[in-house]
N, C-alpha and C positions, 0 to 999 in steps of 0.2 A: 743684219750685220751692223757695228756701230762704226761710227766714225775714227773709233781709235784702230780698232782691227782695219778695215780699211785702209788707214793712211800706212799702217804697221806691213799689209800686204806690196798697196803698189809703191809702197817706197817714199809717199807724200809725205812732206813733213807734217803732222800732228800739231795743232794748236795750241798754244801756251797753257789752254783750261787743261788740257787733253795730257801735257807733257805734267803737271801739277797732280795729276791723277796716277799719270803712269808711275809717277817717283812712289808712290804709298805701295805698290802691288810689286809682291813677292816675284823674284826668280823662277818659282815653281809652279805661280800660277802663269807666269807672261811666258811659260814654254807649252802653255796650253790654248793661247789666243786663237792657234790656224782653226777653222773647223775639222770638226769630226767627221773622217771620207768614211762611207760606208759602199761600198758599189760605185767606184765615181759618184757618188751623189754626198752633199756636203747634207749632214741632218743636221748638226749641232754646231753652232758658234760661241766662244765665251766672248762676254762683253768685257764691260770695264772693271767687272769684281774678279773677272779671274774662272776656270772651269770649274771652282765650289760654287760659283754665285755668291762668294762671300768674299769682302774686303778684308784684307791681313797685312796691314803694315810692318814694317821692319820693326818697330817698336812700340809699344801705346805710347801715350804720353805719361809721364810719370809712374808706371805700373810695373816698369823690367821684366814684362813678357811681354813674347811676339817675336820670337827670333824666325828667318827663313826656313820652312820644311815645314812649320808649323812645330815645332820644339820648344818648350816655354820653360821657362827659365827666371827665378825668382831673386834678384839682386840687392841688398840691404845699402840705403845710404851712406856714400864716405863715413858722413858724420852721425851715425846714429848710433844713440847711446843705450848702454841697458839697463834694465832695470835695477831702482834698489836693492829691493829684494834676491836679486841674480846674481849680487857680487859676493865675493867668499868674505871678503872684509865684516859686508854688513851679516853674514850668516856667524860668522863665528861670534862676534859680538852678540847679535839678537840671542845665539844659543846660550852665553854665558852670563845672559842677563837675570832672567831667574833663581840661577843659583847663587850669584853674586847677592842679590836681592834677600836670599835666603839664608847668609852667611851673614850678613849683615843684620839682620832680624836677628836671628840668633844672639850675635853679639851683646845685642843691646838691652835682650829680656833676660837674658842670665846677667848679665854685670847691671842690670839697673835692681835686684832680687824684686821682681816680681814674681820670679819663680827659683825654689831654693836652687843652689847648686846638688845637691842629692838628686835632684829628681832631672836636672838638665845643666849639663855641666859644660862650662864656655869654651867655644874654641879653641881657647888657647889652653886649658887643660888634655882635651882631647888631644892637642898635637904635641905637648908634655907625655901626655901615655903613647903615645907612637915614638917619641925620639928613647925612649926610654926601654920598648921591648925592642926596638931596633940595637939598641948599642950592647942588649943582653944575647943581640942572634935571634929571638926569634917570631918578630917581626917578618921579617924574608924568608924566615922558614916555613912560618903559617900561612903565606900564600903561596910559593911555591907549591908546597904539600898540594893546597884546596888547589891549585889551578891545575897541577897534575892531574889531579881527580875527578876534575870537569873535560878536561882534554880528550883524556881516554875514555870515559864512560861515555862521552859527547859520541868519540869516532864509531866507538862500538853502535850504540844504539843508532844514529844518524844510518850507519850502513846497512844494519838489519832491518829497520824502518822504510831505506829506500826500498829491497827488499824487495818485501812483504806488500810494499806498497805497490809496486810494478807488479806484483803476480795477481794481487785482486784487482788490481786499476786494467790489466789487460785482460784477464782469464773470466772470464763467464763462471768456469768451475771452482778455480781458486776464491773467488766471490763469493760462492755458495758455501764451502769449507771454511771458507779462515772469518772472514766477517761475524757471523756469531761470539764466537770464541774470544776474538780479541777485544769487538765492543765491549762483552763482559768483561775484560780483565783493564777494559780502560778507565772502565767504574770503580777501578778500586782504590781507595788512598793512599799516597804514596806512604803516610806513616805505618798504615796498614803490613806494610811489604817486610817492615826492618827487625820486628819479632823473627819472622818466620827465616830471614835471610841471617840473624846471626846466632840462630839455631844449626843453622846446614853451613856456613861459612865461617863463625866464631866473630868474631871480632877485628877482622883482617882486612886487607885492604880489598880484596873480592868481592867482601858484602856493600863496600862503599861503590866502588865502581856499577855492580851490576846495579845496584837502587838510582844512579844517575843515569845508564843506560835504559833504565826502562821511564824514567822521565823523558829521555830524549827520543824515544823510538816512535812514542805515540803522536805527536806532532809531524813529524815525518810519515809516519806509515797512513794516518788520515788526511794527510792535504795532498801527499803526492797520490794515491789512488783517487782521489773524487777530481784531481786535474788530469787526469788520465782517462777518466771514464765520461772526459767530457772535449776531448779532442774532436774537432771536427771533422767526421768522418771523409769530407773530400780532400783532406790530405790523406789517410790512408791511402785512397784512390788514385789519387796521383803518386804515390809513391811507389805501390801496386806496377804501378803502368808503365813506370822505368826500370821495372823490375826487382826491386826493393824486399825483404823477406826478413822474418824473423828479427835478428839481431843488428842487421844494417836498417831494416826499416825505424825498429824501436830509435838506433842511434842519431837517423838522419829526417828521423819526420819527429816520431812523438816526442823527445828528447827534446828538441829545440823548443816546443811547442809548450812545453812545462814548466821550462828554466825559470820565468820568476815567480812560478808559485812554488816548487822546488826550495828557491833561497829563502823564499817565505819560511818555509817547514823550515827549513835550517836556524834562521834565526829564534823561531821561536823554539826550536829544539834545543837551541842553546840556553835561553833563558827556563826553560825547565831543567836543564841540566843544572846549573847554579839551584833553584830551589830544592830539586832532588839534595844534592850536595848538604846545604844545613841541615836539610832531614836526618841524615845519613851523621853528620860530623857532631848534630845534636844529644844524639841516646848514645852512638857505640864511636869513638873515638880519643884519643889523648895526642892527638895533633891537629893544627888547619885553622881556620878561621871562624867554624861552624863549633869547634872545643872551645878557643877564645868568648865566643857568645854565654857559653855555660859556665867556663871557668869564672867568668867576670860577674856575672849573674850568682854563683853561688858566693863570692867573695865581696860584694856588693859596692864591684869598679865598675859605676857605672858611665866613666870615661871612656874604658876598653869597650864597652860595649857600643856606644857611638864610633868607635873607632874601627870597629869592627863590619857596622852596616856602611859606613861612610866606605869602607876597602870593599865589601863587596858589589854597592853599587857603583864603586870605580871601572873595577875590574871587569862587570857584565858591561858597562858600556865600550870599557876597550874590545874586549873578546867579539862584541857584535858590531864594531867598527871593522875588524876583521871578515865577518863574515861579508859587509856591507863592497869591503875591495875585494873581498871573491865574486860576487855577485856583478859587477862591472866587467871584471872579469871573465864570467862567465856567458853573460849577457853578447859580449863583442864575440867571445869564441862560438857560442853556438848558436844563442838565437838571431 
């Protein structure tokens, strides 16, 4: 028995080293100092670290763990600063620094003619042929059109993708059935698909849609079955074990479990939906942005044509800026 417990039993006061010592030991261990009775007979005493045998102060020194109960607890400096790279300041600049870079390069090889204008034509032309089918209407027409066309074929194929994807990513037999079949049809060229589709659909808006939906189905239907088929089996287990089945388990175990390879598929389901799109707007169409590319190209504006990749690469980064605030979204909701 030490001299702290001791003085702690008969009542003695404790010596300055002794009271120095007591002030570092927790609540939880100095309710453990009495010995351990087993039969009247004391077997076990804690000393000066407490019934762990282990010293736990109220606080380390400068570390902001150590709270009472053994609870720890992680505290950031009043004054601690973040990173550069952390601030949305320096991120939106760093992101528009390249293209700025790239605008300006531009500038300066077309108006200095190191390279004719025919063959690359200066930004300020390109934004001359934009203000110019804008004030005719159809400027806003042509992407309207194209982004409808991306919207819907997106939703369709994204859903059927999901699918398809849960029924081989869960099923042993849907694995066995559909997996041949679709691998082969994922081999096929998207141009491949636009003969055959404005044979059976004409010319109409159907063939365009379905040729972006099966751009987007494939990205979805491959990344959400191979995240599915790779769920860790001791959550089924546990999910199991609270009783979980079918349709709530899928919802509350493997669901969560998927979500950012899920957005993953999404996103890149959307950027296949976009190249489906020019496919589609290239050979069978008289509106969009993907006509714009041909009309310009047989009329040889090849301003409108810069103006036309410059709106499609707009629009894929807005469209996937959106999937990006779903994904946050989704992320807080279910995983």
């Amino acid at each position: 028995m030490t001299d702290a417990s001791r003085g702690t039993r008969t009542g003695e006061p404790a010596s300055p080293g002794h009271e120095r010592a007591d002030a570092s030991v927790t609540s939880v261990d100095r309710q453990f100092r009495s010995p351990v009775v087993d039969g009247g007979l004391a077997v076990a005493t804690a000393g000066e670290l407490g019934a762990s045998g282990i010293d736990r102060p109220e606080r380390l020194p400068g570390s902001g763990i150590g709270r009472p109960g053994g609870e720890a607890s992680v505290t950031s400096a009043p004054g601690a600063r973040r990173r550069l790279v952390d601030r949305r300041w320096f991120r939106i600049v760093g992101g528009a620094l390249i293209p700025i870079v790239l605008l300006i390069t531009w500038q300066v090889v077309s108006t200095s003619g190191a390279v004719p204008v025919s063959q690359l034509p200066s930004p300020e032309m390109v934004w001359l042929a934009a203000v110019d089918l804008a004030q005719r209407g159809l400027l806003g027409l042509y992407v309207a059109i194209s982004t409808q066309r991306v919207f819907i074929g997106f939703a369709f194929g994204a859903a059927i993708g999901l699918a398809a994807g849960a029924i081989v990513g869960l099923s042993k037999l849907g694995d066995i059935l559909l997996s041949p079949t679709l691998g082969a049809i994922r081999a096929v060229p998207s141009l491949a698909w636009v003969p055959l589709l404005i044979l059976w659909f004409k010319i109409g808006e159907e063939s365009k849609i379905i040729l972006i939906a099966i751009g987007a189905f494939f990205p979805v239907y491959t990344i959400v079955a191979a995240a599915l088929r790779h769920v860790d089996r001791q959550l089924f287990e546990a999910g199991r074990a609270f009783g979980l089945r079918g349709v709530r388990l899928f919802t509350a175990v493997q669901l969560p479990a998927v979500v950012p390879s899920v957005v993953s598929a999404l996103r890149l389901a959307l950027a296949q939906a976009w190249l489906f799109l020019v496919a589609a707007e290239l050979i069978a169409s008289s509106m969009g942005l993907g006509f714009l590319l041909v009309d310009s190209g047989n009329n040889g504006r090849i301003d409108r044509i810069f103006l036309a990749i410059i709106l499609l690469a707009i629009l894929g980064k807005l469209t996937d800026a959106l999937v990006g605030l779903f994904e946050k979204w989704a992320i807080k909701r279910w995983a």
